[in-house]
C-alpha positions in Angstrom: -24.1 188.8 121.5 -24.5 188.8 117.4 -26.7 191.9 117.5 -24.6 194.1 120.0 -21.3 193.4 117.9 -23.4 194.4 114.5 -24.4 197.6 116.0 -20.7 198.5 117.6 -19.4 197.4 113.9 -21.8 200.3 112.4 -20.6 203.0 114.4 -16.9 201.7 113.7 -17.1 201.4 109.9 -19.3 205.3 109.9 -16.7 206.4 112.3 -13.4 205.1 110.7 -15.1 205.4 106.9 -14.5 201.5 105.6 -16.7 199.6 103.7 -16.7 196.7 105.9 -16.4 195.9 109.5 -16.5 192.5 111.3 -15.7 190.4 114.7 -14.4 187.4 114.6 -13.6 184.7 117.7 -12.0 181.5 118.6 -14.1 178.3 118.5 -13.3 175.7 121.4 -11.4 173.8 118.5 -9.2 177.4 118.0 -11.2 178.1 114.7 -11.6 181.5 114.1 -15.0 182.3 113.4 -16.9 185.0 112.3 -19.3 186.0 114.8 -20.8 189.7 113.1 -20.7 191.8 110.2 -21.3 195.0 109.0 -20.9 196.5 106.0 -22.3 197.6 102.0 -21.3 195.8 98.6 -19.8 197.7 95.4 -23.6 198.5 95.0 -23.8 200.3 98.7 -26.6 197.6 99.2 -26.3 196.4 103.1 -24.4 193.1 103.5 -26.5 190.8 106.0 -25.4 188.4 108.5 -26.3 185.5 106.1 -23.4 186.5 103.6 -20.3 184.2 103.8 -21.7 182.9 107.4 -18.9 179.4 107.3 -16.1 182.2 107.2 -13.8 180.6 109.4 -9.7 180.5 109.6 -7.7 178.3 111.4 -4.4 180.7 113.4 -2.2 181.9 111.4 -4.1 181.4 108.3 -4.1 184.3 106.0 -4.4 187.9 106.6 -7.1 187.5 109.6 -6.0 185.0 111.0 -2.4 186.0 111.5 -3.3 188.8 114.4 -4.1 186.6 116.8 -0.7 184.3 117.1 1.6 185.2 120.3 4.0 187.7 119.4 7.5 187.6 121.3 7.1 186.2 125.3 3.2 187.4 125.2 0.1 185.1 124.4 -1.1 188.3 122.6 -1.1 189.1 118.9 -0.3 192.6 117.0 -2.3 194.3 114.5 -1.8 194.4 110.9 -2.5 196.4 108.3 -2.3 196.7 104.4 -2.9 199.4 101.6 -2.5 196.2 98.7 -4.5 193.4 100.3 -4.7 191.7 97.1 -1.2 190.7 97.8 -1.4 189.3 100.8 -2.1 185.9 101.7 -5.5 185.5 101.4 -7.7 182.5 102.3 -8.9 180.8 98.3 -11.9 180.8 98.8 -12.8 184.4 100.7 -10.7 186.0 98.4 -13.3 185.5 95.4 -16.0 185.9 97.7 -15.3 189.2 99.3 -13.6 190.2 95.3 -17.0 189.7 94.2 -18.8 191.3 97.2 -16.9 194.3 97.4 -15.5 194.7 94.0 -11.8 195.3 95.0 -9.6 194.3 97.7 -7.7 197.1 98.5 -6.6 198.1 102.6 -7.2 196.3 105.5 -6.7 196.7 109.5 -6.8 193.7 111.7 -6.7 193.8 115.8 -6.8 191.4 117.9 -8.9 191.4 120.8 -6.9 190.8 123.6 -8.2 189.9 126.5 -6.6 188.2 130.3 -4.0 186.5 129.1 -5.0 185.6 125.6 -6.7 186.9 122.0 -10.4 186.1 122.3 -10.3 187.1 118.1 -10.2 189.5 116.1 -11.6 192.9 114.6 -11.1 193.8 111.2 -12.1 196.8 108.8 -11.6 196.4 105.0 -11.3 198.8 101.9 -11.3 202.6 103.3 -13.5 204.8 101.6 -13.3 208.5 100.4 -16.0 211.2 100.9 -18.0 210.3 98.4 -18.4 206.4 99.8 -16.0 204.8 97.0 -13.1 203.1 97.5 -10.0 204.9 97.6 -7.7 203.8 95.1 -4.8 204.6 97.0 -5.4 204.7 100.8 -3.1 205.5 103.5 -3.2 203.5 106.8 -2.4 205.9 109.5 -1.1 205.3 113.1 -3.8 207.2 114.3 -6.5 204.7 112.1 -4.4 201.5 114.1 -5.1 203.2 117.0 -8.9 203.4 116.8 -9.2 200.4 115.7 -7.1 199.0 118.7 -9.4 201.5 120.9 -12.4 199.9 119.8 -11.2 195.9 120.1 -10.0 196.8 123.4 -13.7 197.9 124.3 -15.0 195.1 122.3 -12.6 192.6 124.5 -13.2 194.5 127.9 -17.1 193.5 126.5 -16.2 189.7 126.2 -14.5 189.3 129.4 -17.6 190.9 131.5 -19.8 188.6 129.5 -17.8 185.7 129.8 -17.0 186.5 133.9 -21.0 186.6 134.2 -21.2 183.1 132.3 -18.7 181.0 134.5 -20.5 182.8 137.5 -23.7 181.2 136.1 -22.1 177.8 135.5 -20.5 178.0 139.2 -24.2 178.7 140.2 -25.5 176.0 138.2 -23.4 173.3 139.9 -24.0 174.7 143.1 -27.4 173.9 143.0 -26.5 170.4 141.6 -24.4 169.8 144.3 -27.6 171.6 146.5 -29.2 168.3 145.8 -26.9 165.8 146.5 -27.8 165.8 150.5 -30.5 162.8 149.2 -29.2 159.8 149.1 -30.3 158.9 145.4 -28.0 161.3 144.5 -25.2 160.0 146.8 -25.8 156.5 145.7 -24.8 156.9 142.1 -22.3 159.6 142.0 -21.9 158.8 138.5 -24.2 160.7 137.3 -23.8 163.6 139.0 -20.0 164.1 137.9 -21.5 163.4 134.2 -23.5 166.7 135.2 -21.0 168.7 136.5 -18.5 168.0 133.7 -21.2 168.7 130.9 -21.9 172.5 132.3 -17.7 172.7 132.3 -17.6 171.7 128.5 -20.7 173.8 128.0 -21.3 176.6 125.3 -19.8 178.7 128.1 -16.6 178.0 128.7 -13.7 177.5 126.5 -13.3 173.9 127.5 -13.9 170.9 124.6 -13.5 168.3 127.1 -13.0 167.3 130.6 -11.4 164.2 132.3 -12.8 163.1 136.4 -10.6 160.6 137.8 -11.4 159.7 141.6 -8.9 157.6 144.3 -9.6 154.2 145.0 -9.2 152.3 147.7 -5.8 151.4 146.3 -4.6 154.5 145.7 -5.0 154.4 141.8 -6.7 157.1 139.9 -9.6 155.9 138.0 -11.6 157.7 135.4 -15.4 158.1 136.8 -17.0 160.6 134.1 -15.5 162.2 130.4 -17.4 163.9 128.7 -16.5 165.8 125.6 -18.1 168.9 122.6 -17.9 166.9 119.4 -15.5 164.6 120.9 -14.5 161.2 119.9 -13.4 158.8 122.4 -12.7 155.7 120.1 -9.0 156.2 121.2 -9.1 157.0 124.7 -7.9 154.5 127.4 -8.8 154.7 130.7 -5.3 154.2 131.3 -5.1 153.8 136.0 -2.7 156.5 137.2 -0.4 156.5 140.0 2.1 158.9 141.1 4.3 160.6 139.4 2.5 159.0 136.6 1.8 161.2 133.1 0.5 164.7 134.2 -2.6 163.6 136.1 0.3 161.6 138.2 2.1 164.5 138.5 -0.4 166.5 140.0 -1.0 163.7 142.3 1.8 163.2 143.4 2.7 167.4 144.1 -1.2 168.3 144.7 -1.3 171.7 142.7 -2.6 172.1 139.3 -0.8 171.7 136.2 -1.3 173.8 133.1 0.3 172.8 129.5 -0.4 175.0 126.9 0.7 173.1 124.0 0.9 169.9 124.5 3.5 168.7 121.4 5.7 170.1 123.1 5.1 168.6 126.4 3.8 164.9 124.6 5.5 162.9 127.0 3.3 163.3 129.9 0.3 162.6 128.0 -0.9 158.4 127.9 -3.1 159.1 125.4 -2.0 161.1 122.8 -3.4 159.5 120.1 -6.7 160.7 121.8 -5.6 164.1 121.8 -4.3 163.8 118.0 -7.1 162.9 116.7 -9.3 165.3 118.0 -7.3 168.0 117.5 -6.8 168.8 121.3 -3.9 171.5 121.7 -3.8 172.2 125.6 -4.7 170.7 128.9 -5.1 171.7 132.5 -4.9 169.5 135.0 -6.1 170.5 139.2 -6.3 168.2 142.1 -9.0 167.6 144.3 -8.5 167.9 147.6 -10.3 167.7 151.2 -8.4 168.4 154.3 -4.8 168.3 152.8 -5.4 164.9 151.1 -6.5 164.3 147.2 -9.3 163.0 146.3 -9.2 162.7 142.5 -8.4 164.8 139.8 -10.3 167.4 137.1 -8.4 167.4 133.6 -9.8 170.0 131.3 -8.8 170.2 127.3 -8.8 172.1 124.8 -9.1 172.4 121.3 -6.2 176.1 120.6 -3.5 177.1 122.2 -4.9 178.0 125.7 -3.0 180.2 127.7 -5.0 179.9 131.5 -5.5 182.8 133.2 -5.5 183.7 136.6 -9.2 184.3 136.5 -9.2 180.8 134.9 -7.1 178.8 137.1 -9.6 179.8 139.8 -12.4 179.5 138.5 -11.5 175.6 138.4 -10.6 176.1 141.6 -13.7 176.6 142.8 -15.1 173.4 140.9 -12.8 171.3 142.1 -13.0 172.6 145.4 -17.0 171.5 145.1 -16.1 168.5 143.4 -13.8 167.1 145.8 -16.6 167.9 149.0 -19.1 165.9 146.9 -16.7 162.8 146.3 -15.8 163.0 149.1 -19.7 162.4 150.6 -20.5 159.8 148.2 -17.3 158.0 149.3 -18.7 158.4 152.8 -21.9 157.4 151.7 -20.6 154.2 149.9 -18.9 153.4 153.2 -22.2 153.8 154.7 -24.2 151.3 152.5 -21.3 149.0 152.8 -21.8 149.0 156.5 -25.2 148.9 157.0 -25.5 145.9 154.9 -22.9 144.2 156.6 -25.3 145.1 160.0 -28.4 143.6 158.1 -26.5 140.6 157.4 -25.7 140.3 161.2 -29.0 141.5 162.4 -30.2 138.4 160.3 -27.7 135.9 161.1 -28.6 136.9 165.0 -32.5 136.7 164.1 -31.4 133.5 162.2 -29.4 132.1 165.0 -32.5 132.8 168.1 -34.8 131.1 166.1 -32.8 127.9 165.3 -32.0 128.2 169.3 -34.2 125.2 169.8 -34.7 123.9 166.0 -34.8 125.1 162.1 -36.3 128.3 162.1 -38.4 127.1 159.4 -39.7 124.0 161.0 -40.0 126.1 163.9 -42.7 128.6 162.3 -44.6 125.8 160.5 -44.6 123.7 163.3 -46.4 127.0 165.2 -48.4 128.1 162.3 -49.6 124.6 160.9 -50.8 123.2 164.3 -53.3 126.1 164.7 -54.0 125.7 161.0 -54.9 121.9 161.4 -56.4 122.4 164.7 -59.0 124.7 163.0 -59.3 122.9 160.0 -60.4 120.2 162.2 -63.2 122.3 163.7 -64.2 123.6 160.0 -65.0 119.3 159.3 -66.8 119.1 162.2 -69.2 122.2 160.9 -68.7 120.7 157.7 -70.6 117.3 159.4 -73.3 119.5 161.3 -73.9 122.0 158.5 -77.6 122.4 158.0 -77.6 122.7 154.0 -75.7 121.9 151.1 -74.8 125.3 150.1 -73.2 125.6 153.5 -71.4 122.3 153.1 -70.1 123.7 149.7 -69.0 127.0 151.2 -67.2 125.8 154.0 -65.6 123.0 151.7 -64.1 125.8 149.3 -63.1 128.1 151.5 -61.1 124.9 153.3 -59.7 123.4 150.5 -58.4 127.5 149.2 -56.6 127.9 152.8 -55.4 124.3 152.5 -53.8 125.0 149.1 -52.5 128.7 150.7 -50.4 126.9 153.2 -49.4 124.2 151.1 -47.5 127.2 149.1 -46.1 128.8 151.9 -44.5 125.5 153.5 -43.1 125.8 149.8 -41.4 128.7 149.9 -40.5 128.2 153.3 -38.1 125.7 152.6 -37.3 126.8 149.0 -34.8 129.6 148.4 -37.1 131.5 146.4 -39.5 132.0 149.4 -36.9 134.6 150.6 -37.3 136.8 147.3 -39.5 139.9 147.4 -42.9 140.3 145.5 -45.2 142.7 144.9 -48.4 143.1 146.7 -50.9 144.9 148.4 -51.6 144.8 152.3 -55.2 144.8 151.7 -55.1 142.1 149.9 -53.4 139.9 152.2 -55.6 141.3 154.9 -58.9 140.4 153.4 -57.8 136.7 153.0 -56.5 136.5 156.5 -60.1 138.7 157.4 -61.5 135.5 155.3 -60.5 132.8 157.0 -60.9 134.0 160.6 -64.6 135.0 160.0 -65.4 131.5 158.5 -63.5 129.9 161.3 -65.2 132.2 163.6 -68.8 131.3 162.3 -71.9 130.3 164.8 -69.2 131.9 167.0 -70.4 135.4 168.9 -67.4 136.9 167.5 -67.2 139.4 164.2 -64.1 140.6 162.4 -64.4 143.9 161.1 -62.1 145.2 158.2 -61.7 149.2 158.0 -58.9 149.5 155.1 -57.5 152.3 153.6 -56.3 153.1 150.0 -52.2 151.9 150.2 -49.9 152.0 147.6 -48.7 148.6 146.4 -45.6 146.8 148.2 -42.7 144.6 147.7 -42.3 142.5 151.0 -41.7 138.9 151.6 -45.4 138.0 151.6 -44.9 135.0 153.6 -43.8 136.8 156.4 -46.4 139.5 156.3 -49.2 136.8 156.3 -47.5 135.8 159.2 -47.7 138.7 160.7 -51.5 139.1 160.3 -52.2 135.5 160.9 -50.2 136.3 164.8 -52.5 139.0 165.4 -55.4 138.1 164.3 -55.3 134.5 166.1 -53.8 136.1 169.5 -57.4 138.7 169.0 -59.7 135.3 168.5 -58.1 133.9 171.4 -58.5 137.0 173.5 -62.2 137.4 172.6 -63.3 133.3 173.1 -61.2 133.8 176.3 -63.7 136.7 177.6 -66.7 134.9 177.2 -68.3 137.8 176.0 -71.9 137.8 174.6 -70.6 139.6 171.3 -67.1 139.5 170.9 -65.8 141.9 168.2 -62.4 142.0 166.3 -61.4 145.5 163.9 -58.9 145.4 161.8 -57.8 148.7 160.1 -55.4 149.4 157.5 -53.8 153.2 156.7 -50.9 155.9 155.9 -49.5 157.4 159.5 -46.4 159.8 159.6 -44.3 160.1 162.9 -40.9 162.1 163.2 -41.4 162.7 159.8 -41.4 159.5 158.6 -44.6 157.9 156.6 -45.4 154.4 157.7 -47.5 151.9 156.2 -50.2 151.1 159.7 -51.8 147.6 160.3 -53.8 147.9 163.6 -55.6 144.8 165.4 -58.4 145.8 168.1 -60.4 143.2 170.1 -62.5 143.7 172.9 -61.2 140.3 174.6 -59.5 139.9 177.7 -56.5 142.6 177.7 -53.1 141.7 179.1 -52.7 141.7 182.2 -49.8 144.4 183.6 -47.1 141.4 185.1 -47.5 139.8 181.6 -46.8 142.9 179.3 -43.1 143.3 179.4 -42.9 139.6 178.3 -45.3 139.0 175.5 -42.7 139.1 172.4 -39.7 136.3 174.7 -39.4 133.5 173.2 -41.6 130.8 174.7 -43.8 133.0 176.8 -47.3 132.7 177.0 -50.5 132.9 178.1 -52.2 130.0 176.9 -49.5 127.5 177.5 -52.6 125.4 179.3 -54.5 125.2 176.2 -51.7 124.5 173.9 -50.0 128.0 173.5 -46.3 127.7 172.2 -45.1 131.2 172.8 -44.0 132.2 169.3 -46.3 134.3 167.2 -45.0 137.4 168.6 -41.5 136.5 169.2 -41.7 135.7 165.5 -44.1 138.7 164.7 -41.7 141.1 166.3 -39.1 140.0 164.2 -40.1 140.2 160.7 -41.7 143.8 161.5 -38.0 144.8 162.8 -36.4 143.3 159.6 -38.2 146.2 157.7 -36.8 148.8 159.9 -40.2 148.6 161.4 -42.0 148.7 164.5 -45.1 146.7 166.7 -46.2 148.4 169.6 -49.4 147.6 171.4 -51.8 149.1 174.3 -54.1 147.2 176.4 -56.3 147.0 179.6 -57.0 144.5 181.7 -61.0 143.1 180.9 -61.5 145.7 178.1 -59.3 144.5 175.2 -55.7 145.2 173.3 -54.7 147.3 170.4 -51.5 145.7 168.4 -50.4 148.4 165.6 -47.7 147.4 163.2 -45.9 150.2 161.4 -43.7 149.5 158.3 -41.6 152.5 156.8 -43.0 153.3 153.5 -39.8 154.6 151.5 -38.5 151.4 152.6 -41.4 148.8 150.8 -41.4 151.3 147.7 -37.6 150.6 147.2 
C-alpha cells in the first residue's frame, strides 16, 4: 500500500503546492503511524521513506494526532489547520526533527480519513510554498485548500475501505477452507487447534483486532475458554475466569444471545473479570457475539482491541459470519466427541461380551492355552520322536533348536497371557510373525508329503496385540495341516500369502491361507466359527480355533471370510483395516 499512498502524496503536494505530504494510520494498539511520505528538504533534495520512519503519535497527541478524536456524537474527527505551526503543540521530538528537515515550521492542514464509522488516520500537508518553491513567510489557509485536502483523504479512505473489504473477504476465505478440512476426523478430534487457527487469521495483520477470546459450553452449562490468542499480547494476567449467565459481558451475551459491542471499556469496567488483563495491555474496546446453532449457543467469540473502536456495520457482520462458521464446527466436534465417547463405551461392551462367551465354560485364558498348548505338546511330542529316528547329527541339532525356540515362544505367550501387560499393543510386522508360524509348520511337517509355501508382500509395520495375531495364524495354518493329512494326498501343499487389498474404499492389511486338503463340506460351513463345533472332534478336535480366530480379527474392526469345495481344498482370507493398525 506504502508505494500507492507515496505516489497519491506527489500529486497532492504538486497539486496543493506544500513542501510535504504524508499518510498516517492507526496501529491495532490505536498508535498513529506513519505509513508514507512525500516531500523535499530546505535543500529541495527528495525526503525518502527512511526519514523519521518511528514517527508515531498516540490520539490526541499534538497537532497530528488531534484530527482523529470523535468530535461531538460522531466517531469522526475534523480537520485542522494552522498558518504558525511553531505554536502549536507539537510532539518534542518531531518538532526538531521536521525544524531541521524543513528549515521552518510554518502552516499545516490535517484531515482525517474517515472511513465507516471511524478515522482510519490521517493526511497531512506542511509548510505551503510560493511560486518559486520557498516557503511562504506568511501563508493563508483557505477554505477552498481544507477542502482539497478533505477531497483527497476521502479518496484516500474510500481506498482503505476497498482494500480492507477485499482483506476480511480473504480472511473469511481462508477459514473457510480451514473449516473445508475439518470433515476428517483428525481434525474433529482436537478442535483445539483448529480454533487456535481460526483466531490467529482474526488477529491477523488484516484486521483491526489485537486479540480474540473462544469460550465454548460445557456440559454444565459453563463457558470455558478453549483458544486466546493475542498480537504482542501478554497473558500473565488473564484468568480463565468460567462464565455463566448474566455473568460479566461474555455472560451477558449468553444469557440475551446477540452481540455486545463496548467501545471504551473504562467506562463500561464493570463487566469486564479481567481488567487487569486489559490494563496492562493497553486494550481499549471489546466486542463480544454469540455462537449459535439452531436457536441455542454454543460458545462465545470476544474480540479486543488496542483504540477506541467504533464497530461498524460492515464489522459486526463480518464476525457474524465467523461465528456463524465457528459455531457449525463446535458444534461437529461436540458431535464428534459424543461419538468417540460412544464408540468406546461399544468396544468396551463388545469386549466384555467377547470376554463373557469365552469364559462361558472357563477363563478365557486357560481356555486358549489349554487349545493352543495341547496341539503344541502333541507336536512337540512327534518332533522327539524324529528327534530319536533322525539319521544324522546335524538333523538332531536342527530339530533340537528349532524345538527348544518354539518351546521358549510359547513359554512367553502363556506369560502375557496371564499378565496384564500381554493386553498392551506392540509394534510389529505380519511377515514376520508369518515366517515363524511358516517355520514351525514346515519342520513339523517334515518327511511329511506336505509343503508350506510363503508368498508375502511388502506391509507397512503394525501395532497389534501380537499374541493374538499369532494366534490367528497358528488357527489357520493348523486347520490347513489338518485338512491336507486328512486328504491323503500324494503331495499335499499349503500357500500362505500376505498383501495390501482395498474394498469400499477401505485399504486392508490381507493374510490368506490356501490348502488343497479336504474342503468343507456344504452342511458344515455355516457352523465352522460356533463355539465347540468341529470336524475333528474324533481325533481330538476341540472346536475353538475359529471361534477364537473370528474373534480377535473382529476386535480390529476386521473381517475372516473363507471359500471352499468339497475334495479340492479351502481358502481362509483375513482382512485387517489398515488406518486402524497405523493408529
Amino acid at each position: 500500500m506504502a508505494p500507492a499512498f507515496r505516489i497519491c502524496l506527489r500529486a497532492t503536494r504538486r497539486l496543493m503546492n506544500f513542501q510535504v505530504a504524508a499518510v498516517y494510520l492507526l496501529s491495532k494498539d490505536g498508535i498513529l503511524e506513519r505509513r508514507a511520505i512525500d516531500g523535499i528538504d530546505k535543500r529541495g533534495r527528495p525526503i525518502g521513506p527512511d526519514w523519521y520512519t518511528d514517527e508515531a503519535y498516540k490520539p490526541g497527541e499534538g497537532f497530528t494526532a488531534s484530527v482523529i478524536l470523535p468530535s461531538g456524537d460522531t466517531a469522526y474527527g475534523q480537520p485542522a489547520w494552522s498558518t504558525d505551526l511553531e505554536r502549536e503543540a507539537l510532539n518534542p521530538k518531531g518538532r526538531v526533527l521536521y525544524r531541521r528537515k524543513l528549515g521552518i515550521l510554518q502552516s499545516a492542514i490535517s484531515v482525517p480519513l474517515n472511513g465507516l464509522q471511524q478515522s482510519y488516520g490521517a493526511l497531512e500537508v506542511v509548510n505551503k510554498l510560493r511560486h518559486d518553491k520557498s516557503i511562504d513567510p506568511n501563508p493563508q489557509i483557505t477554505q477552498e485548500d481544507i477542502n482539497w485536502v478533505s477531497i483527497i483523504a476521502l479518496v484516500i479512505a474510500s481506498t482503505i475501505t476497498g482494500i480492507r473489504s477485499r482483506h476480511e473477504s480473504f480472511v473469511l476465505g481462508e477459514i473457510s477452507q480451514v473449516l473445508a478440512k475439518t470433515y476428517e476426523d483428525q481434525y474433529l478430534a482436537q478442535p483445539g487447534a483448529i480454533y487456535e487457527r481460526i483466531l490467529r487469521l482474526i488477529v491477523g495483520p488484516l484486521l483491526p483486532f489485537q486479540a480474540a477470546v473462544l469460550r465454548i459450553l460445557n456440559a454444565a452449562g459453563v463457558l470455558e475458554v478453549m483458544a486466546k490468542v493475542g498480537d504482542n499480547v501478554d497473558w500473565t494476567r488473564w484468568k480463565d475466569v468460567p462464565i455463566t449467565k448474566g455473568s460479566w459481558l461474555a455472560g451477558i451475551v449468553y444469557e440475551e444471545q446477540r452481540y455486545a459491542v463496548v467501545p471504551n471499556i473504562e467506562e463500561e469496567k464493570g463487566k469486564f473479570a479481567n481488567l487487569d488483563w486489559v490494563r496492562a495491555n493497553g486494550i481499549k474496546s471489546c466486542g463480544c457475539f454469540p455462537l449459535t446453532s439452531e436457536g441455542k449457543l454454543v460458545g462465545t467469540l470476544s474480540v479486543y482491541t488496542g483504540h477506541v473502536h467504533r464497530f461498524s456495520a460492515r464489522g459486526i457482520g463480518l464476525l457474524g459470519s465467523l461465528t456463524s462458521s465457528l459455531a457449525f464446527f463446535a458444534v461437529k466436534a461436540r458431535i464428534a466427541s459424543e461419538l468417540k465417547a460412544v464408540r468406546a463405551e461399544l468396544e468396551s461392551q463388545q469386549q466384555a461380551i467377547v470376554r463373557a462367551a469365552h469364559q462361558a465354560a472357563y477363563n478365557e485364558s486357560t481356555q486358549r492355552f489349554l487349545h493352543q498348548n495341547r496341539s503344541v505338546l502333541v507336536n512337540t511330542l512327534g518332533w522327539l520322536d524324529r528327534l530319536r529316528s533322525a539319521a544324522s547329527d546335524a538333523g538332531r541339532k536342527r530339530i533340537i533348536s528349532v524345538t527348544r525356540g518354539w518351546i521358549n515362544t510359547q513359554i512367553r505367550r502363556v506369560d502375557r497371557q496371564f499378565d496384564a501387560e500381554g493386553t498392551k499393543y506392540s509394534r510389529t510386522n505380519l511377515n514376520q510373525l508369518v515366517r515363524d508360524a511358516i517355520r514351525y509348520f514346515s519342520l513339523q511337517s517334515r518327511g511329511k508329503p506336505i509343503e508350506v509355501v510363503p508368498r508375502l508382500s511388502l506391509l507397512p509395520d503394525i501395532r497389534v496385540n501380537e499374541v493374538e495375531v499369532q494366534d490367528v495364524i497358528y488357527n489357520l495354518l493348523s486347520n490347513a495341516t489338518r485338512a491336507v493329512e486328512e486328504s491323503r494326498r500324494g503331495r499335499g501343499r499349503i500357500i500362505v500369502s500376505t498383501g495390501l487389498a482395498r474394498l469400499a474404499g477401505i485399504e486392508y492389511i490381507q493374510l490368506v491361507v490356501r490348502d488343497n486338503g479336504v474342503g468343507i463340506k456344504v452342511k458344515d460351513a455355516k457352523q465352522i466359527y460356533d463355539k465347540r463345533f468341529s470336524t475333528y472332534k474324533a481325533k481330538g478336535g476341540r472346536g475353538l480355533g475359529l471361534f477364537i480366530a473370528k474373534g480377535i480379527v473382529e476386535r480390529y474392526d476386521g473381517r475372516i471370510e473363507f471359500q471352499s469345495k468339497v475334495g479340492r481344498g479351502s481358502r481362509f482370507t483375513v482382512r485387517l483395516p489398515k488406518e486402524r493398525l497405523l493408529a
